[in-house]
C-alpha positions, -999 to +999 in steps of 0.1 A: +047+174-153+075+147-164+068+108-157+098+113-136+090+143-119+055+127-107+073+093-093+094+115-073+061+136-058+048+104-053+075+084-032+077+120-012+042+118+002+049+086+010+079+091+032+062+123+048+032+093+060+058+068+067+055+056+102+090+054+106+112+092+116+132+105+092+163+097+110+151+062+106+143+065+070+177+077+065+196+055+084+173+026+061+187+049+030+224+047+046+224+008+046+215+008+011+239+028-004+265+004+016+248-023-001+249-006-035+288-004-036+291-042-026+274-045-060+298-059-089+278-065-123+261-035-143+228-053-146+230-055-105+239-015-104+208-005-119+186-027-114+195-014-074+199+023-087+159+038-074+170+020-040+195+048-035+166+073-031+137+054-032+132+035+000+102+015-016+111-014-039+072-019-047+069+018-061+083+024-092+084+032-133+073+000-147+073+012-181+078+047-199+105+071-209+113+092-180+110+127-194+074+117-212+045+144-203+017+136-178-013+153-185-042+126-180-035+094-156-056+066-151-060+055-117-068+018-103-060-004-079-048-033-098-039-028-134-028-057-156-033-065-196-073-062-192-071-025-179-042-014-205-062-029-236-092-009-217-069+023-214-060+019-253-100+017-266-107+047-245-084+065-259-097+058-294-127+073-280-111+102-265-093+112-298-126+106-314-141+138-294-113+158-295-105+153-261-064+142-248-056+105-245-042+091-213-010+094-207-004+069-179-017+042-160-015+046-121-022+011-101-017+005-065-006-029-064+028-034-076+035-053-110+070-062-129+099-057-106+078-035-082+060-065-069+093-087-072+106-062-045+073-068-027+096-085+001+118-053+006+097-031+022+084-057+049+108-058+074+121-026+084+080-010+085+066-035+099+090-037+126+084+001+134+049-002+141+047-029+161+075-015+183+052+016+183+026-009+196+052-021+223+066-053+205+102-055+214+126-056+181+142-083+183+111-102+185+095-093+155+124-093+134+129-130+140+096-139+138+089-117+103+121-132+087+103-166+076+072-146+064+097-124+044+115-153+026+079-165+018+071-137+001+105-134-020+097-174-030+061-168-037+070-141-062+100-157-076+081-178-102+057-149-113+051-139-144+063-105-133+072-096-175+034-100-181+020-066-174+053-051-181+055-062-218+015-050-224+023-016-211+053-019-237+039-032-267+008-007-264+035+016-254+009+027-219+032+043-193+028+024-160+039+037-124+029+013-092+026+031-056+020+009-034+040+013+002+034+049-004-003+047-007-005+024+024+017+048+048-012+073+037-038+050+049-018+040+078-021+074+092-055+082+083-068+054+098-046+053+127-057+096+131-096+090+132-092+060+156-067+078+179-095+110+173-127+088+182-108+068+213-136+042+205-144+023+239-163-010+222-156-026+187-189-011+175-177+022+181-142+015+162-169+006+129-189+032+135-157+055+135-146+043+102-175+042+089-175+078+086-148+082+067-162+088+026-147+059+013-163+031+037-197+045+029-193+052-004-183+010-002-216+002+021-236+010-011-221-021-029-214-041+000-224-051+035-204-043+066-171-029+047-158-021+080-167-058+095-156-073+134-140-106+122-129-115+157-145-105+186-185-088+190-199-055+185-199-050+223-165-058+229-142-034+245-114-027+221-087-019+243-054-009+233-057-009+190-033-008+163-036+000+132-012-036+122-025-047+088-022-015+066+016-005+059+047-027+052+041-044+019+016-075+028+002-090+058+031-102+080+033-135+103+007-141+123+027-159+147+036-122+160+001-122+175+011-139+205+032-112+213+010-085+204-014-097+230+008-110+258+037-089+259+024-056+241-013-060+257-027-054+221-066-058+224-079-049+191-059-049+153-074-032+126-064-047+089-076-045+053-075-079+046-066-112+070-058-147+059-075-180+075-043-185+099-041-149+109-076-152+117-073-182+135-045-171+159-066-140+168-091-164+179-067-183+197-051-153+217-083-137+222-073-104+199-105-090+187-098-081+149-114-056+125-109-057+088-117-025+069-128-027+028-097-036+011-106-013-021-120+013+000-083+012+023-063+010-008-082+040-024-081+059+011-044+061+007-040+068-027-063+095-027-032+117-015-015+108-046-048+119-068-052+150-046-021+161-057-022+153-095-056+171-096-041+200-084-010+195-103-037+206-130-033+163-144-071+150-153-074+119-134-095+091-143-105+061-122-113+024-125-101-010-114-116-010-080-107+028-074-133+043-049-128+085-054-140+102-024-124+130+000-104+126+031-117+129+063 
């Protein structure tokens, strides 16, 4: 299999766990190619060009000719210099023993321009599910559209060449999935809970506890799947799966809303900041924060599913956690 032909596998099992429909997705795509022929410079053109099929800014080619053979990937969750310079002495050792070198670091979190276009995939997603949850539009668009210039201006003076140029000069093909891994775990998670119909906040952990990744995560940590807001004995109420897909954690300020207009009694996220936190408390939402490693790996165990039986040896590191579906 090309570099190419994997990317474009890999952005398709994202859009088949996207939470938005496929008209959606395609009226997303429509917009975009309106957008593209408003463009006047070349260097504007292509940077834009993967946006014409690609609707994930954060998943992309970071580095490598597109036509280069994939025959053994390396697989993290965050790859930087460290992990490449890591990649490059085990494939010393690889040669060594006659064995193939790898051919491609995998991470989940975006690097380069995929995490400059961190920003692009916010909006439109997160919008989706919270209107799934019963959060008018227009409300969370307005609300999201501070967070989403945040995020542009909190990446804008990155050193997003850094990873970029090690890949280069140790000439390491590097590919970022990142939207497309969290759809996967969107669904997942938002399968088992809508499977269990957990009564009490106990019996959400308990339900995600069974999935192979939180308890392969409970051997190095306590509670992976941990009530942040709210007690064991809680009654979870209406859930949603709200901190999983859309790029990064939204505003919080869209709790409110959650609570008093959608009658959301219980969010489910990988990871939550002090504020978001805080405003859970405030509102009374009850909030339960799953392994951030062990969600990340969750959905981009689709991705290594695939590869595997693609016939591409897969290796993993960086925080990967390799365990099977539920």
């Amino acid at each position: 299999m090309t570099l190419e032909e994997l990317y474009k596998k890999v952005v398709e099992i994202g859009k088949k766990a996207d939470p938005r429909s496929a008209a959606d997705i395609k009226r997303f795509m429509k917009s975009r190619t309106e957008a593209y022929k408003k463009l006047k410079t070349t260097a504007e053109k292509e940077l834009f060009r993967d946006r014409l099929w690609n609707p994930y800014d954060d998943t992309r080619i970071i580095f490598g000719e597109h036509k280069r053979k994939v025959g053994v990937v390396f697989v993290g969750i965050d790859i930087g210099t460290e992990d490449l310079v890591l990649i490059s002495q085990l494939n010393e050792l690889r040669v060594s023993k006659g064995k193939k070198p790898i051919d491609l670091a995998m991470a989940h979190h975006p690097e380069g321009y995929a995490l400059g276009g961190l920003a692009g995939v916010m909006d439109d997603i997160q919008v989706e599910v919270l209107r799934q949850a019963g959060v008018p539009v227009n409300i969370t668009e307005k609300i999201l559209a501070s967070r989403v210039r945040d995020v542009e201006i909190s990446v804008h003076g990155d050193n997003l060449h850094h990873t970029m140029d090690s890949a280069r000069l140790l000439d390491i093909p590097l590919i970022c999935c990142h939207t497309v891994a969290d759809n996967n775990a969107f669904q997942t998670i938002t399968r088992i809970i809508e499977k269990a119909m957990p009564h009490t906040l106990q019996e959400v952990v308990d339900a995600l506890m069974k999935i192979p990744a939180y308890e392969k995560a409970s051997h190095h940590f306590e509670r992976p799947v941990d009530i942040q807001v709210g007690s064991p004995n809680s009654r979870a109420g209406k859930i949603i799966v709200g901190g999983f897909t859309g790029g990064t954690e939204g505003n919080p300020d869209i709790l409110e809303f959650a609570v008093n207009v959608a009658g959301v009694g219980t969010t489910i996220d990988m990871h939550m900041s002090r504020k978001h936190r805080e405003l859970s408390e405030k509102h009374r939402l009850n909030t339960v924060v799953a392994n951030h490693m062990a969600s990340d790996s969750i959905g981009m165990q689709p991705i290594v599913d695939m590869m595997r039986k693609a016939g591409i040896e897969v290796i993993v590191g960086s925080g990967y956690i390799d365990a099977p579906l539920p």
